[in-house]
C-alpha positions in Angstrom: -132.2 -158.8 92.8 -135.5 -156.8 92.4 -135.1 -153.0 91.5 -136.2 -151.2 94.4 -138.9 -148.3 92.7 -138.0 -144.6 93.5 -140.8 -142.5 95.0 -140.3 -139.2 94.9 -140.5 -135.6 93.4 -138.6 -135.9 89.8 -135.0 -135.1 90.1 -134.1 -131.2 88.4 -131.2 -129.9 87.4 -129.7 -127.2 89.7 -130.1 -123.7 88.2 -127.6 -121.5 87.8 -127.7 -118.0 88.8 -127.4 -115.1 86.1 -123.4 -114.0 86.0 -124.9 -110.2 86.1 -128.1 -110.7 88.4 -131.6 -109.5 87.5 -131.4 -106.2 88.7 -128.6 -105.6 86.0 -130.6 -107.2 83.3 -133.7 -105.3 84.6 -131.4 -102.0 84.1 -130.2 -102.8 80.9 -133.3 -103.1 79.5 -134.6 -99.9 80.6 -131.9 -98.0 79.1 -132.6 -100.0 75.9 -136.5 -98.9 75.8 -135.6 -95.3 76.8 -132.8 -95.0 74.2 -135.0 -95.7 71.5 -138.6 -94.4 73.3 -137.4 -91.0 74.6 -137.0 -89.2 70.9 -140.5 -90.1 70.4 -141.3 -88.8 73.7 -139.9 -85.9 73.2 -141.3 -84.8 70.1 -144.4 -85.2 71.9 -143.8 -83.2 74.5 -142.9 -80.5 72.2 -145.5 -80.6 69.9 -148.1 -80.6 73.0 -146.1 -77.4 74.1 -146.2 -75.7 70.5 -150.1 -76.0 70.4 -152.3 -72.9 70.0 -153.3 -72.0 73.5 -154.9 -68.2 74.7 -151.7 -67.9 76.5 -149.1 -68.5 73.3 -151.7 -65.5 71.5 -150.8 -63.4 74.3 -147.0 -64.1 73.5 -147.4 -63.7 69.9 -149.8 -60.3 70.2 -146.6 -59.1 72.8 -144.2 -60.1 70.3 -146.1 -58.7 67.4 -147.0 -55.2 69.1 -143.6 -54.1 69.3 -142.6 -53.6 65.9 -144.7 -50.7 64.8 -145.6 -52.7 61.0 -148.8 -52.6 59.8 -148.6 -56.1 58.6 -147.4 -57.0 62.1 -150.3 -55.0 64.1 -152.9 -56.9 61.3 -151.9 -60.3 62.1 -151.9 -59.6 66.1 -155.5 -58.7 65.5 -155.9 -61.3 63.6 -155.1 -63.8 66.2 -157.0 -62.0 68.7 -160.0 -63.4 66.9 -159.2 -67.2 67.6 -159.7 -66.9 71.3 -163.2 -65.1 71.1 -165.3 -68.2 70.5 -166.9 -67.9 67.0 -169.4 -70.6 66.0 -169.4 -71.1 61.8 -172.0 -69.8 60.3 -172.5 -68.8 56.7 -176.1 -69.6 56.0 -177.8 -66.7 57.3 -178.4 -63.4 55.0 -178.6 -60.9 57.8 -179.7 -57.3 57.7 -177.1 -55.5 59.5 -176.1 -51.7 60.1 -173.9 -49.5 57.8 -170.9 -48.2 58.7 -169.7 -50.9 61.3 -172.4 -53.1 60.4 -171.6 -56.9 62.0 -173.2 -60.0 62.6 -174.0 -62.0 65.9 -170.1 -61.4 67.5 -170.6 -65.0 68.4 -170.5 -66.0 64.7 -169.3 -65.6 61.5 -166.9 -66.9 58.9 -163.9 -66.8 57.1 -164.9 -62.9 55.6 -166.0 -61.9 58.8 -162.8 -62.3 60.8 -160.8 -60.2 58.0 -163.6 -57.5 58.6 -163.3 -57.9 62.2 -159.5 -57.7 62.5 -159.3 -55.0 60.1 -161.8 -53.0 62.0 -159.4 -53.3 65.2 -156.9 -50.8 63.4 -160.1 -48.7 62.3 -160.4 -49.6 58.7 -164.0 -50.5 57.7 -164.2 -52.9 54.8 -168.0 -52.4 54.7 -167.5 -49.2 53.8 -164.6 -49.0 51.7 -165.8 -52.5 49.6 -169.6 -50.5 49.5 -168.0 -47.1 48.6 -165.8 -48.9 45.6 -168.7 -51.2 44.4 -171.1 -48.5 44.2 -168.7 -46.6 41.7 -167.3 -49.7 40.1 -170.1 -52.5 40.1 -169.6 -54.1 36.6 -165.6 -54.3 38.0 -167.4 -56.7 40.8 -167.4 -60.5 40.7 -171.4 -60.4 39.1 -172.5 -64.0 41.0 -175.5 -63.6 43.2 -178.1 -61.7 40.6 -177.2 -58.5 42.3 -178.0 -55.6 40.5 -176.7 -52.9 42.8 -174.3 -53.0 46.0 -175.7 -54.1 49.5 -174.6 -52.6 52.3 -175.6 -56.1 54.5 -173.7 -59.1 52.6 -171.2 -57.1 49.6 -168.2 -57.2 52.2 -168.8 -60.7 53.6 -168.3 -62.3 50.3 -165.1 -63.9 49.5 -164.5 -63.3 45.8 -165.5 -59.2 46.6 -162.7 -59.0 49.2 -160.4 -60.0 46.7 -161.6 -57.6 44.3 -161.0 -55.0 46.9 -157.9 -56.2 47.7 -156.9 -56.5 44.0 -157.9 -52.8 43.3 -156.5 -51.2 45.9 -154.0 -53.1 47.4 -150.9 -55.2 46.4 -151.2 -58.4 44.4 -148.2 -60.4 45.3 -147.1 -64.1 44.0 -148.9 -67.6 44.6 -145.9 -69.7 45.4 -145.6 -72.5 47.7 -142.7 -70.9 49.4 -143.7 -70.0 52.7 -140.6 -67.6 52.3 -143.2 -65.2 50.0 -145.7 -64.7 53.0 -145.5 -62.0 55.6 -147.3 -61.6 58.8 -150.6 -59.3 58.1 -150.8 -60.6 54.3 -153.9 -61.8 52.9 -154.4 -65.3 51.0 -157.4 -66.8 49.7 -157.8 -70.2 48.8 -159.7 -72.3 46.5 -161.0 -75.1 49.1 -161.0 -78.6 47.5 -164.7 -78.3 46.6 -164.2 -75.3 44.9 -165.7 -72.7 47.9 -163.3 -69.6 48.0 -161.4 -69.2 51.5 -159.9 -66.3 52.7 -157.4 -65.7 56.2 -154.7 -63.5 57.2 -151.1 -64.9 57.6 -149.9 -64.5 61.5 -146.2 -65.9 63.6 -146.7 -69.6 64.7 -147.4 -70.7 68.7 -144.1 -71.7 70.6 -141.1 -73.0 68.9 -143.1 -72.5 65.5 -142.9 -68.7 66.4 -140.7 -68.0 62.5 -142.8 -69.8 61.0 -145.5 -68.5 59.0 -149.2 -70.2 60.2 -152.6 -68.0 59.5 -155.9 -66.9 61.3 -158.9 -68.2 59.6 -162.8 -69.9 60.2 -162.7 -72.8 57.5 -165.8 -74.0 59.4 -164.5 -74.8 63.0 -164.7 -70.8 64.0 -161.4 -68.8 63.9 -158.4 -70.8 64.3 -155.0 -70.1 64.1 -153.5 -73.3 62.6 -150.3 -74.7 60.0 -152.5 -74.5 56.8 -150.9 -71.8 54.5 -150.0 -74.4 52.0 -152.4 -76.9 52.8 -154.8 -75.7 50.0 -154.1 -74.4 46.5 -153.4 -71.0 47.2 -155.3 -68.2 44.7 -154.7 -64.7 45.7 -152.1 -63.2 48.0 -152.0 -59.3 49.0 -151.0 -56.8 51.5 -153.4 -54.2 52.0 -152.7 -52.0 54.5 -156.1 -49.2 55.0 -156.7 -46.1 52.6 
């Protein structure tokens, strides 16, 4: 007999239905991706909550104001200055007034805001750096070819602060322990091209609030950011007016 051709669609094997169903398998794997996804997640959402913000100032200022130390009442008006806009600017030799001479409010840099926060609790380092240079000159860092103090640009110079602050202040240890550091102490830094910073050490934002963070312009205006140790540290004081 002739075979008698098949015309069809090609015959398929029946398939069988998951035990547990999609939806299950669908659940399961969700719980999977969150399991391991939401610690990442979550550290997210914490750091994004423990950023600087105007608001987490206002906190720390609160916090700060209530203890009555100087140190503490320094680094609140220290991080006052990160929410007044300040533009960078250190190229400029101004001529400026004498006592409570300042730059441009708008500008300024690293000097400037320890002036500025200083002058909130009514100590004038214009003065006071003026009044010592003008007694002690040869005792001053002798850099720019100066041959006599100026009232418009002696204060706003990094390595004359630390003289200051040397002279009539306390000189406390380098260390890389933040452990060392208290809220309203001084550091300068040597910057890795060898410029000379300067900031005031101030409580962290948020969670970070035991921490110890510091106010400073390092060229993106005054910030309050995690950088005590993030430079090679070269002078640390607590001065604390005359």
């Amino acid at each position: 007999m002739t075979p008698i051709e098949y015309i069809g669609p090609v015959p398929t094997k029946k398939r069988k239905k998951p035990v547990l169903g999609g939806w299950v398998i669908m659940l399961l794997a969700a719980g999977f991706v969150s399991y391991f996804a939401w610690p990442a997640f979550a550290d997210l959402v914490k750091s994004s909550n423990d950023l600087p913000t105007d608001s987490k100032v206002e906190m720390a200022i609160s916090d700060l104001s209530t203890t009555g130390k100087y140190g503490d009442r320094l680094a609140a008006a220290a991080l006052d200055r990160t929410r007044l806009g300040v533009i960078y600017d250190g190229s400029v030799y101004n001529n400026i007034g004498y006592p409570n001479g300042d730059i441009s409010s708008d500008r300024g840099t690293s000097t400037d805001m320890v002036v500025r926060a200083y002058r909130q609790l009514g100590v004038d380092l214009q003065v006071l750096i003026h009044e010592d240079m003008k007694e002690n000159f040869h005792k001053y860092p002798q850099l720019w070819n100066q041959r006599q103090p100026d009232t418009n640009i002696d204060h706003r110079r990094v390595q004359n602060q630390q003289r200051f602050f040397e002279r009539h202040g306390v000189s406390l240890a380098t260390t890389r322990s933040t452990a060392d550091y208290s809220y309203g102490d001084v550091v300068v830094w040597s910057l890795p091209d060898g410029r000379p910073h300067i900031g005031i050490v101030v409580p962290g934002p948020g969670s970070h609030a035991q921490e110890v963070w510091v106010a400073h312009n390092n060229g993106n205006g005054t910030e309050w950011s995690n950088d005590l140790l993030t430079y090679t540290i070269s002078g640390h004081y607590r001065y604390q007016g005359e």
